[in-house]
C-alpha positions as CSV (number, residue, x, y, z in Angstrom):
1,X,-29.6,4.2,-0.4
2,X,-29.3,4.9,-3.7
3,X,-25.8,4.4,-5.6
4,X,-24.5,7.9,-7.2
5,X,-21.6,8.7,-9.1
6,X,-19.4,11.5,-9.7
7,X,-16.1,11.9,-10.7
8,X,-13.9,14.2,-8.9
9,X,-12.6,17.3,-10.4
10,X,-9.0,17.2,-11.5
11,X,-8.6,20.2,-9.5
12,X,-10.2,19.1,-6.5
13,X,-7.2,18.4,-4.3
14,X,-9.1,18.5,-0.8
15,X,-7.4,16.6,1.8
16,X,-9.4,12.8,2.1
17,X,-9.8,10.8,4.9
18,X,-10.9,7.0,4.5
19,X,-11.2,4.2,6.4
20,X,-12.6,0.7,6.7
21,X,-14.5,-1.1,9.4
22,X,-17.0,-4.0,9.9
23,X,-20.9,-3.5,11.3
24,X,-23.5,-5.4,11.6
25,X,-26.7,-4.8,8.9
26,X,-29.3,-7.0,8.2
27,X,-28.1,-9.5,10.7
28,X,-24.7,-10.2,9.1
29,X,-21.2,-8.8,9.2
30,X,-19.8,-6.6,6.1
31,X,-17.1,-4.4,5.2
32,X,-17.7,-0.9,5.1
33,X,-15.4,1.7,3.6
34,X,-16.5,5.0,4.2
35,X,-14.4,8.8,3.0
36,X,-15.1,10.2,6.5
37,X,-14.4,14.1,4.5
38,X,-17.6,14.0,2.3
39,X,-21.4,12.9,3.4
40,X,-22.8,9.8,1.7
41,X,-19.3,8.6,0.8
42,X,-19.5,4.5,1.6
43,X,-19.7,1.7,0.3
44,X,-20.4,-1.8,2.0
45,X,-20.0,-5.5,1.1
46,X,-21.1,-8.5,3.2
47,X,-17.3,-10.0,5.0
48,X,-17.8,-13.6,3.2
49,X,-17.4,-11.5,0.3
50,X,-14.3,-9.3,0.8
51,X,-10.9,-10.6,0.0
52,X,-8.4,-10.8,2.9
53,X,-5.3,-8.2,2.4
54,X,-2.8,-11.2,2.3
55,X,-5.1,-12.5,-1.3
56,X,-4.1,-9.0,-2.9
57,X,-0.7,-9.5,-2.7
């Protein structure tokens, strides 16, 4: 996968629908955050590595 970047038009007012989940690649468990409205729209980061909602606050 190669890592792209665009910037949404101002305009571009589309409804979006994101979510998270966690998978299983390589062998270990990550975080996956994925804009289910546009193809290619993910990102993922092994769980050891993502802060727990209660850390943000």
């Amino acid at each position: 996968m190669m890592p792209h970047r665009r910037s949404v038009e101002r305009g571009d007012e589309s409804p979006r629908e994101v979510t998270a989940a966690t998978d299983e690649i390589g062998g270990r468990r990550h975080l996956v955050i994925a804009d289910l409205t546009r193809d290619e729209a993910w990102l993922s980061m092994p769980e050891s590595e993502a802060s727990m909602l209660a850390e943000w606050r």
